[in-house]
C-alpha positions as CSV (number, residue, x, y, z in Angstrom):
1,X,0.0,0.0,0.0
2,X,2.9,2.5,0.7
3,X,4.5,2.2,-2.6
4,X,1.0,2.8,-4.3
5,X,0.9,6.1,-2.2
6,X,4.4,7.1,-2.7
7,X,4.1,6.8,-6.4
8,X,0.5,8.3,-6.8
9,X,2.3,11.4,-5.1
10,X,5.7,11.2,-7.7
11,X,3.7,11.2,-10.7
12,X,0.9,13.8,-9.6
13,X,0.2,16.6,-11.6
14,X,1.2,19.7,-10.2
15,X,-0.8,22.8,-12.3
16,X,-3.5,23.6,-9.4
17,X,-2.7,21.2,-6.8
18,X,0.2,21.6,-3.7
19,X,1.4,18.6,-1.3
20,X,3.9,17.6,0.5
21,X,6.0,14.2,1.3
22,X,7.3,13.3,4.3
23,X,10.2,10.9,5.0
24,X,11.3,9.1,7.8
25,X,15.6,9.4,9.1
26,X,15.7,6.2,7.3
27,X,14.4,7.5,3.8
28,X,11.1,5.5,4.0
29,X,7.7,6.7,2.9
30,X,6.4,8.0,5.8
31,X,2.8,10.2,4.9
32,X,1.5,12.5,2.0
33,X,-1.3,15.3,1.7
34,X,-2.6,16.7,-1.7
35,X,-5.0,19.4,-2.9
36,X,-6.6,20.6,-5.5
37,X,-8.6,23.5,-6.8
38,X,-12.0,22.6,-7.7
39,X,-11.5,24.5,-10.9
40,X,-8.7,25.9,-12.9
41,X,-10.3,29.2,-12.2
42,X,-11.1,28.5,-8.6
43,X,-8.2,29.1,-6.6
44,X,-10.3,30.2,-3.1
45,X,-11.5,27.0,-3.0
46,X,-9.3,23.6,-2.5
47,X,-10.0,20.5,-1.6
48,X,-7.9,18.1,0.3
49,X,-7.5,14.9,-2.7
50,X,-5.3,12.6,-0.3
51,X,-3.9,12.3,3.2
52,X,-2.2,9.0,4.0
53,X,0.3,8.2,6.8
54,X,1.4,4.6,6.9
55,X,0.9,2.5,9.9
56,X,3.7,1.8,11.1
57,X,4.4,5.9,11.6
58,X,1.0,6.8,13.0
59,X,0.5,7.9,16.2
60,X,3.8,10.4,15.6
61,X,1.9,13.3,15.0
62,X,2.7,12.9,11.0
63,X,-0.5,13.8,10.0
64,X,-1.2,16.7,12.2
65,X,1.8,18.0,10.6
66,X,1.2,17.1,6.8
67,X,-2.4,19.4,7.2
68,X,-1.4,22.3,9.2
69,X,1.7,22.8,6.3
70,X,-0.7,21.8,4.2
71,X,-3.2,25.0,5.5
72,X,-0.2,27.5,5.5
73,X,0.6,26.7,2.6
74,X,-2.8,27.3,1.3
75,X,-3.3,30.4,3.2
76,X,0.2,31.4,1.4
77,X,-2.0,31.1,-1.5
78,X,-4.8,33.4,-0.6
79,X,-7.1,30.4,-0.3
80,X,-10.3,31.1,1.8
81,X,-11.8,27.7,2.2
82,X,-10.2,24.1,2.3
83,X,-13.2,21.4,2.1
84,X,-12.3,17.4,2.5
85,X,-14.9,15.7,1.7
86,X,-16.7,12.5,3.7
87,X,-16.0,10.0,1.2
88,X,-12.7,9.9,1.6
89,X,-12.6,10.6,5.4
90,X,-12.0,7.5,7.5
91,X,-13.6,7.4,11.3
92,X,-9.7,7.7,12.7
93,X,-8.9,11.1,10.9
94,X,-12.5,12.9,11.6
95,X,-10.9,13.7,15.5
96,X,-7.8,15.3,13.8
97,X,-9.7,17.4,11.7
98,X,-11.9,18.8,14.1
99,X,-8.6,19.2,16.3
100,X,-6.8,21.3,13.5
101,X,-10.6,23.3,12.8
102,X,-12.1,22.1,10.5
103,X,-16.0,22.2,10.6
104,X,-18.1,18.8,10.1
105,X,-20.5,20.1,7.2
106,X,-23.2,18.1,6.3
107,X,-21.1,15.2,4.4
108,X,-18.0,17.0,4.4
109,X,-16.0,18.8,6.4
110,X,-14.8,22.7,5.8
111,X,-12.4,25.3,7.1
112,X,-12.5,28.6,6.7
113,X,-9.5,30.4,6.4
């Protein structure tokens, strides 16, 4: 499953989308986070396409990290909302999110920047 991650992240596009990598000491693939505008011509808006932090490192406060330089770097970018939505929000992440602001929205969740 880590390699799929790893190389969905090396080959993504990168016109309208920001992410970042993170590696442990030992050079393994140790988490990702992605997003996307919902347009080309809708920069205010992005939507979080991926977060993924292998098993073996959770619990490190990996993904805590990923989104809040995920949502500087988006507020870098004069973005005013950052949605993620449910489908592709498992029941372990929803705590974190709240944690980090964002606002369960119907079936999404949604922070205002």
């Amino acid at each position: 499953m880590n390699i799929l991650w790893k190389k969905h992240f090396e080959s993504f596009d990168t016109a309208n989308h920001t992410g970042f990598i993170c590696h442990s000491l030992d050079e393994d693939f140790a988490g990702c986070i992605t997003a996307s505008s919902i347009t080309e011509t809708q920069e205010k808006v992005m939507f979080i396409t991926s977060l993924f932090v292998p098993e073996q490192f959770r619990g490190l406060g990996i993904g805590t990290e990923l989104i809040s330089m995920c949502i500087s770097k988006l507020q870098s970018m004069d973005t005013k909302f950052i949605i993620m939505p449910n489908i592709i929000v498992p029941e372990i992440i929803q705590p974190l999110l709240i944690r980090t602001g964002f606002e369960k929205i119907n079936s999404g969740y949604l922070l205002a920047l």
